[in-house]
N, C-alpha and C positions, 0 to 999 in steps of 0.2 A: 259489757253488753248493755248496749242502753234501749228502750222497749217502750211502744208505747201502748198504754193500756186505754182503749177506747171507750165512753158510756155508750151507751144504750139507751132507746125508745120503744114503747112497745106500740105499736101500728094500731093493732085492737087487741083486746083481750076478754077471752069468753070462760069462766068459772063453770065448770060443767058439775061439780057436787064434788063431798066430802068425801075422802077415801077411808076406810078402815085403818090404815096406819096412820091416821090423823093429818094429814095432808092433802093438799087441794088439788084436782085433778084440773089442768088446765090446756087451753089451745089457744095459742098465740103467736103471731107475727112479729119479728124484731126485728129491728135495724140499728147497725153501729153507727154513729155520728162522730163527726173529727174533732169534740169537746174530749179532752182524753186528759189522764197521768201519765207521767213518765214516771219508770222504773229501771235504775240501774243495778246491776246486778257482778258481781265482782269474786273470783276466787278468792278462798279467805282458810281457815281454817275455825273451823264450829259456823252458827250461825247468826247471827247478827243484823240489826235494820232500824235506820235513822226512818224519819220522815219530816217535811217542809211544812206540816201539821202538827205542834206541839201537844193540840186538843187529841190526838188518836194514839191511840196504844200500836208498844212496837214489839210485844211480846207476843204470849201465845195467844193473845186478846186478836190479835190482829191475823183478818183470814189469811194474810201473805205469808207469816211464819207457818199459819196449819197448813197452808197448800204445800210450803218444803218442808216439813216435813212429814205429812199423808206420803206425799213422792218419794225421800229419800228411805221412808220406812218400805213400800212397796217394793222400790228398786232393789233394797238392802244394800244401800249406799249411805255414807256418813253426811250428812245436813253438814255441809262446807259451803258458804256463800254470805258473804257483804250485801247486801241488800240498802238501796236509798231510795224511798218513793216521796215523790213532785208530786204533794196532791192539787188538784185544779178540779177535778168535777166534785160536787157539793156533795155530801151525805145526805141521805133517807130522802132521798129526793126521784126516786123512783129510773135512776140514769144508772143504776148496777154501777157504781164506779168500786163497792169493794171487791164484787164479784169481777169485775176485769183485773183488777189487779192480781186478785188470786189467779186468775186464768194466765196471765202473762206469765207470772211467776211458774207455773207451771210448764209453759211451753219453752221461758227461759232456761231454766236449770234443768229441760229434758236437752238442749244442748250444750248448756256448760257442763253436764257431767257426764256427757257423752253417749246417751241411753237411746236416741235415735227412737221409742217409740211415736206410732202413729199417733194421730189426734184420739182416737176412737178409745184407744187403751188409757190415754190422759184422763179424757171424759169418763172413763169409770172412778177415777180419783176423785174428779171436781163433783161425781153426784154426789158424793159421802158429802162434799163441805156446804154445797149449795145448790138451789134450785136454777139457778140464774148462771151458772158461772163456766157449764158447760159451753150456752151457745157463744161466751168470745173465743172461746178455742177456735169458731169457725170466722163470726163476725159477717158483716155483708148483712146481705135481707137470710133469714131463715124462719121454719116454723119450728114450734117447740112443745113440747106434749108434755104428756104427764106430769109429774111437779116440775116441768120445766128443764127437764136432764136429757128429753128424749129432740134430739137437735137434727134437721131436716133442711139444709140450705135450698133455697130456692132456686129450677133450675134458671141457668143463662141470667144470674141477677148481679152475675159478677162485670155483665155491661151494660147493666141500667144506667142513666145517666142519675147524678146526682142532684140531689134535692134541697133547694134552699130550706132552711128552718128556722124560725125565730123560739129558744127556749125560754120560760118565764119562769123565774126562777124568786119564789115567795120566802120572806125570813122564817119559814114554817118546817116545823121537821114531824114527816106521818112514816111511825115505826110499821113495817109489814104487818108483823104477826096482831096487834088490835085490830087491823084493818081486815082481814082474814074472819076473827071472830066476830066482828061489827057486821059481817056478810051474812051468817046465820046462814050459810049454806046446807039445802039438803043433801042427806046421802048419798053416794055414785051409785047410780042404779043398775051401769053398766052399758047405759045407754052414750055414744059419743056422737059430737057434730061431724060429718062426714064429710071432709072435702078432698076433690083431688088436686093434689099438688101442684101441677103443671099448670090446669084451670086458674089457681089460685095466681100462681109467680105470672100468667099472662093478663091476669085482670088488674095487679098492682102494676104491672108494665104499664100497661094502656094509660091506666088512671095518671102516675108518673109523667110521663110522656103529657097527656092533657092538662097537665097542673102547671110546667113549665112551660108551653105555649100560649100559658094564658087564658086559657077557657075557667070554662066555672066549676068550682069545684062545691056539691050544693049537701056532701053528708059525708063526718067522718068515719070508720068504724066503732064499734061500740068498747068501751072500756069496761067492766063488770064490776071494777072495784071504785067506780066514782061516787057512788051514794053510801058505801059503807065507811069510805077513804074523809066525808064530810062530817057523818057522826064520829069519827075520830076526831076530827080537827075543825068543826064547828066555821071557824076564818076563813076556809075556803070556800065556801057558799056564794061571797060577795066577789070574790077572784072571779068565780065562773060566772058566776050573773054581769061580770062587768065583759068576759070575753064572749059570750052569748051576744050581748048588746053591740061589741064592736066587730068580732068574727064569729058570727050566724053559721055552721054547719064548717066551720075553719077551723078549730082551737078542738083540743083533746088531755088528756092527762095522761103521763107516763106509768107505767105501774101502778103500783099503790098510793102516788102522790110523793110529796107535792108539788114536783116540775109540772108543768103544763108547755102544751105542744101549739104553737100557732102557723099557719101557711101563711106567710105576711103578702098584702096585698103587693101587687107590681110598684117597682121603683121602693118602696116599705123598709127603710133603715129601723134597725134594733131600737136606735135612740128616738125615734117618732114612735114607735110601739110602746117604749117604754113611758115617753112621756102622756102618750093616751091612756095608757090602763091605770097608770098611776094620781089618773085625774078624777076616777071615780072611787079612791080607795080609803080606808084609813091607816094603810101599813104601805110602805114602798117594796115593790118586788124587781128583781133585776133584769134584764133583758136581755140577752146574747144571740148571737147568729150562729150557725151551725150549720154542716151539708152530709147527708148521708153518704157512707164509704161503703170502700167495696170489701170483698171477705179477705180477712186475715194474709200476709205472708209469713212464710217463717223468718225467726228470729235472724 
């Protein structure tokens, strides 16, 4: 069973305070992009897992063994499965590529071992491993709540039309949790940002829709973790003052860093992006193209 495990973007992101069980209450927009890993997945007897990465661990280090085995412990099924992951999307780079791969793995091996459960019952698995790893279970545009487990696809976003993206992709690696506490977030007060859904999935329609015809796109949504995401990593400061200077109210940051998110102007090859940013810099960053997809099929 070969699988692909898609990154992720976060559209905006708004940190609403610190929770009592030490975790950060959050409300955020996602979209899966077609930068992805593949995972193959193979009956086997025990468990097992190469990867195309010799820098990553392939034991219990690695979230893909905890997600099979959270699962086969749940199931009360024996952890039987070959596992090979093709990594291609970059680490700590704010694109969740470990959290998809754990999420694939999990949707994988709920049909190599024949357990047929829904997405909803998986997603109580993937809250125990991560914040993040719930919304590829769905993939597409979704909203996402609380530390990020509470997963809300957006409706009718499964025929949005797709969206060019240039990713910028800096030699920098910014760990979440410093970035978290660089935030000094207050308390949850109990107070949450109210939106309604529907509102929400028709105002990124519009916008979408206007971004690919061309008009002007004059402010991105807000990121919450960009100023605490820079006193972590000090290098990024000159990243953003160079995409400020070239995409004015266009460029954003993925998560907690360090991918950045550019709308490239019309006609705007990855290789002319890359070669402008990299004019103002002292480090070379990479540049790829990318288009928003739509939610998940099954395996």
């Amino acid at each position: 069973m070969e699988l692909t495990a898609h990154a992720k973007i976060n559209w905006d992101l708004y940190v609403l305070g610190k929770r009592p069980d030490g975790y950060h209450e959050v409300d955020t927009v996602m979209v899966s992009v077609d930068l992805a890993d593949k995972l193959v997945l193979e009956p086997a007897r025990g468990l097992s897992m190469t990867c195309s990465n010799p820098a990553l661990p392939c034991d219990d280090g690695n979230l893909v063994i905890k997600a099979a085995r959270a699962l086969a412990q749940a199931a009360q099924v024996p952890a039987n499965a070959r596992i090979h992951l093709e990594k291609r999307v970059p680490a700590g780079g704010g694109l969740g590529g470990g959290s998809s791969d754990a999420a694939l793995t999990l949707r994988g091996l709920n049909e190599l071992w024949n357990l047929h459960w829904p997405k909803e019952r998986l997603n109580e698995i993937a809250a125990t491993l991560g914040s993040d790893i719930g919304f590829f279970l769905w993939g597409g545009w979704a909203r996402c709540r609380g530390r990020g487990e509470i997963v809300e696809p957006l409706p009718d976003s499964a025929d949005w039309p797709a969206l060019r993206l240039l990713l910028v992709l800096p030699p920098l690696g910014v760990p979440t949790p410093p970035v978290y506490k660089a935030l000094n977030a207050p308390a949850l007060d109990g107070k949450k940002r109210l939106r309604n859904l529907t509102s929400l999935a028709k105002d990124i329609n519009v916008l979408l829709v206007r971004i690919i015809n061309g008009e002007t796109f004059s402010d991105w949504p807000k990121n919450g973790l960009l100023k605490a995401s820079c006193l972590v990593e000090p290098r990024l400061h000159a990243l953003q003052a160079q995409l400020e200077r070239l995409y004015t109210g266009r460029w954003q940051m993925s998560g907690s860093g360090a991918v950045h998110v550019v709308l490239p102007m019309p006609g705007e090859t990855a290789q002319n992006a890359q070669e402008k940013i990299n004019a103002g810099l002292t480090y070379a960053v990479d540049v790829v193209e990318t288009r928003t997809t739509t939610p998940c099929s099954s395996p």
